[in-house]
C-alpha positions, 0 to 999 in steps of 0.5 A, spaced: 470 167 704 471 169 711 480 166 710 480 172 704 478 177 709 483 174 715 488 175 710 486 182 707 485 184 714 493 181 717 495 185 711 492 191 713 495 190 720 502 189 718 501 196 714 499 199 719 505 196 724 510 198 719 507 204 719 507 206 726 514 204 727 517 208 721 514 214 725 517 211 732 523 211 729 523 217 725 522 221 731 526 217 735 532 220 731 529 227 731 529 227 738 536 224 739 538 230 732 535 235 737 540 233 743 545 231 742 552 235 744 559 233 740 563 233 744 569 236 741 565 242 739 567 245 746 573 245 750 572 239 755 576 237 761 575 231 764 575 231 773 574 227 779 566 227 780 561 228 785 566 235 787 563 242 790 563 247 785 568 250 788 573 244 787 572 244 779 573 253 780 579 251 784 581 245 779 580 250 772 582 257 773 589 257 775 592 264 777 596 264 771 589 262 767 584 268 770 582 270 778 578 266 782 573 269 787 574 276 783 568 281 787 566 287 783 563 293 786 556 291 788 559 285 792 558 279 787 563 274 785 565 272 779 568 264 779 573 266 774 575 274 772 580 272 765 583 277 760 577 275 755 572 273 760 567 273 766 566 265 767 560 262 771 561 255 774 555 251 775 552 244 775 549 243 768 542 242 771 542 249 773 545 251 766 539 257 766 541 260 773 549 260 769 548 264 763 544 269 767 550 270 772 555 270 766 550 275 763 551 280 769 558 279 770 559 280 762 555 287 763 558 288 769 566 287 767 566 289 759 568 282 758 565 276 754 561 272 758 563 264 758 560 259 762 563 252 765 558 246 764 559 241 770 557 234 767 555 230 772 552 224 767 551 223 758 545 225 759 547 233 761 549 234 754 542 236 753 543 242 757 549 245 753 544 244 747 539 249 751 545 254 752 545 254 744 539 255 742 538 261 747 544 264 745 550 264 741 555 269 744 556 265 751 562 261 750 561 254 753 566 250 757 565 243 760 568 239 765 566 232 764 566 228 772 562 222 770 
């Protein structure tokens, strides 16, 4: 009697075992469907890492491409002034503080705002993820230093 009930009771386990793996592992891949950013979706430039900003700014916008340091009326500066956009650098982590500087300067110039994300590891990918789900409009570059 007590052997049928060990045997009722390790077949209870391992479906509940089962289980709890299956939902570990669905949620596992739902988190990686949130974050992950291909790659080939946005223009990448890969550059020399652990660079200022200004390294990457003087790097990706040539004089032919845009204006570097472009100062407006009230004294701010664009990174990057082209014919289509007004372009804010930043390192991915301050992807928040970016897109609110390309916003003002896209208001300020009559130009689209655009952003370049600086990667500095894989893991920054999830930042780009944030920009999308906030707002489609902003063009998105990266630069990959890592």
């Amino acid at each position: 009697m007590a052997k049928k009930k060990n045997k009722e009771k390790l077949g209870k386990n391992k479906i509940i075992s089962f289980g709890i793996t299956f939902i570990l592992m669905a949620t596992g891949i739902y988190y990686i469907g949130l974050n992950y950013v291909p790659q080939k979706w946005y223009e990448t430039q890969t550059m020399m890492p652990n660079q200022v900003e200004s390294y990457y700014v003087n790097q990706w916008c040539t004089p032919d491409f845009g204006r570097k340091e472009a100062v407006l009326w009230d004294m701010t500066r664009v990174d990057c002034l082209t014919k289509d956009y007004a372009i804010e650098f930043d390192f991915a982590k301050k992807w928040a503080e970016s897109i609110g500087q390309s916003l003002y300067y896209s208001k300020m110039t009559g130009k689209a705002p655009a952003v370049v994300l600086i990667l500095t590891s894989p893991a920054d990918y999830h930042y780009v993820k944030r920009i999308e789900r906030l707002d489609n409009s902003i063009k998105i570059f990266l630069v990959k230093a890592f």
